[in-house]
N, C-alpha and C positions, 0 to 999 in steps of 0.2 A: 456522555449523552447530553442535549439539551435538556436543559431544565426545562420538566411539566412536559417533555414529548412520551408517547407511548411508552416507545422501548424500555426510557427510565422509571415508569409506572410499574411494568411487569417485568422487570430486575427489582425492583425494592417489594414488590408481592412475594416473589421467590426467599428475597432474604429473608422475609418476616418471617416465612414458613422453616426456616433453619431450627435446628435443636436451638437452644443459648450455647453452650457448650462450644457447640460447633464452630457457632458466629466466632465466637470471642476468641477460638483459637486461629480460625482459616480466612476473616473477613475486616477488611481494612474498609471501612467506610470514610468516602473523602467528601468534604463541603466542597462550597462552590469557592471557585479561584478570587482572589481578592484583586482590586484594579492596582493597587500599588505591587504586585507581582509580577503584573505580566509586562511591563519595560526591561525586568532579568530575562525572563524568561526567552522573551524574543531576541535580545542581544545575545541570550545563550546559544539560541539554537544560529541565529546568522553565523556566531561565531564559528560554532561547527564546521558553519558549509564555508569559511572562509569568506563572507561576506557582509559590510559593510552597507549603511543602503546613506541615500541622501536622506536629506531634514526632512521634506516631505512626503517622500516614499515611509520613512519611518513613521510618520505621525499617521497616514493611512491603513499603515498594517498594524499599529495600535491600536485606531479607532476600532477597524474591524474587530478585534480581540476582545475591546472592551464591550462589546455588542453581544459577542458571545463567548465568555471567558470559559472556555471548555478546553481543556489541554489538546486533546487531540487535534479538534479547528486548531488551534493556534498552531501545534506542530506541520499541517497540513498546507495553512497560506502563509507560513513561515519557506516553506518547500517549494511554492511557487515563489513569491516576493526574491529568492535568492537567485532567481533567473531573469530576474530585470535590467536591463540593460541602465549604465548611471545615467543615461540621457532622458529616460521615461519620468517626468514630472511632470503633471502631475499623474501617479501611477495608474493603474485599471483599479477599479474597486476591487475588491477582495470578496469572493463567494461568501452570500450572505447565509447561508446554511451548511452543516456540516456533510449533507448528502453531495449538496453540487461540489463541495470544495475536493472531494472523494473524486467528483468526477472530473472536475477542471485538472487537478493530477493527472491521473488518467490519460485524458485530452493531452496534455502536452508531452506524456511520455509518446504519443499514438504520432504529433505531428515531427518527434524526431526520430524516432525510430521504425515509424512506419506501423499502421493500423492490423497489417496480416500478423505480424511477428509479433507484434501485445497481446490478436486477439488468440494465437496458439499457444505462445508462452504460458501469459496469465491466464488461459483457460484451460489449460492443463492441467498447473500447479491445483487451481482453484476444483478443478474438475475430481481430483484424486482424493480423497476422503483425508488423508492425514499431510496431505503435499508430496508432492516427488523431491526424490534426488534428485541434486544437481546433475547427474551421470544419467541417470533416467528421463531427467527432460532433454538432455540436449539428445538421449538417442530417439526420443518422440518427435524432437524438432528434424531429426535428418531422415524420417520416414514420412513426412509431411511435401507430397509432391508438390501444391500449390507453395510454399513457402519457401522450400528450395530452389525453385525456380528465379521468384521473386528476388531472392537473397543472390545466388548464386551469377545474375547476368552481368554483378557489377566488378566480378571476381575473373583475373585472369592472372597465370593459369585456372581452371575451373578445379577447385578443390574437391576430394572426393566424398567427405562428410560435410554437414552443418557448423560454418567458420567458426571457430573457437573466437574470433574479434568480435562479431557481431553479437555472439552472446555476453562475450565482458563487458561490449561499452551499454549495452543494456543494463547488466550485472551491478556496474559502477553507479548508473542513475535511479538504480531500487535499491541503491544501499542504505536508504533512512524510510525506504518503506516493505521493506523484505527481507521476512526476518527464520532465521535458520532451527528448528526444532528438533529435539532428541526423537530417533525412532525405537518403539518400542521394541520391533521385529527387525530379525537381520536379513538379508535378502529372501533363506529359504523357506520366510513366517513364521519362524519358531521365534520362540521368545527370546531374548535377548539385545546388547544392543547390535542398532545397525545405522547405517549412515546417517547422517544425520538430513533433514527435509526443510524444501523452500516452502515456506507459505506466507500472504501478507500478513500484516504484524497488529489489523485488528478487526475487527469485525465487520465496521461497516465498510470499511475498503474494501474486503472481501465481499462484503453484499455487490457492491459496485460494480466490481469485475464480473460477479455472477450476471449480473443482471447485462451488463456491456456485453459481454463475451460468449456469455452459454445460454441467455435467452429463457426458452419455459424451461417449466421441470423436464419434461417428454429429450428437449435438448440435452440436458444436464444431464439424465441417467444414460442419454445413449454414449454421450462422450465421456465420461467414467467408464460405464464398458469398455 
């Protein structure tokens, strides 16, 4: 969270309210990131995505970091910065808050993949109380007539489900922001395990997509039903 924003007001209210006991067994309290940190950090996660940036791409995506040295921000315009092309210097500013940086994500998943198949995918997933399966979103995406459609014009032969291509190269570019969770229940909601579920991997990314994709709450309980 930003330092001194709400959200982290009323998370540190919650924790106070904890037994001791509790804290001290279940509760990893983290300071704030140190400026001589985040030049690893950032080289770590480029490294990841297999990329390298210029001198001044790099000193911009640091700047921004050191502005707000929040892990997540940094993992988030670290995610964008890794899609810049090496010609872009001097680069685009880096989203100065961790809300928009959620959205500028988002945004560029929407301009290569197409804005219908983000807002069904991610509002599905996000729509579902504990996330869906992989197996259960793609058969929600091939009962989705508007998105079929859309998908299906640029497909010959005309396949007879939702292309298994178009949900992997999606698949491939949520892989450092969509993350895989144990299900409590097995298909027939009895307890035990069951496949495991896509959900994004933190909170306020998930607020993001709520708010992009499913709009009021009256939207969101209809599309969970």
């Amino acid at each position: 969270q930003q330092p001194g924003s709400r959200e982290a007001e009323e998370l540190a209210a919650r924790l106070s309210n904890l037994e001791p006991a509790h804290a001290q067994a279940h509760v990893l309290v983290l300071g704030p990131m140190l400026s001589a940190e985040l030049p690893a950090m950032v080289d770590a996660l480029l490294t990841a995505r297999r990329r390298a940036l210029q001198p001044g791409q790099r000193a911009a995506l640091l700047g921004a970091a050191q502005q707000l040295p929040v892990p997540m921000y940094v993992q988030l315009i670290c995610e964008e910065a890794a899609h810049w092309p090496a010609s872009l210097d001097p680069p685009p500013r880096p989203p100065p808050t961790l809300a928009e940086a959620c959205d500028a994500v988002l945004a560029r998943l929407e301009r290569f993949h197409g804005v219908l198949l983000l807002r069904c995918a991610l509002g599905l997933v996000e729509a579902a109380a504990g996330g869906l399966a992989e197996a259960e979103l793609l058969d929600c995406l091939n009962q989705d007539q508007a998105l079929m459609a859309d998908v299906l014009q640029y497909h010959q032969p005309v396949p007879l489900r939702f292309p298994g291509t178009v949900w992997m190269r999606l698949r491939a570019d949520l892989a450092h922001t969509l993350a895989e969770c144990a299900s409590a229940h097995d298909s027939t909601g009895a307890g035990g395990s069951g496949p495991a579920t896509l959900r994004l991997f933190h909170r306020q990314l998930r607020q993001a997509a709520r708010i992009r994709y499913l709009g009021s709450d009256g939207q969101l309980a209809a599309r969970a039903r």
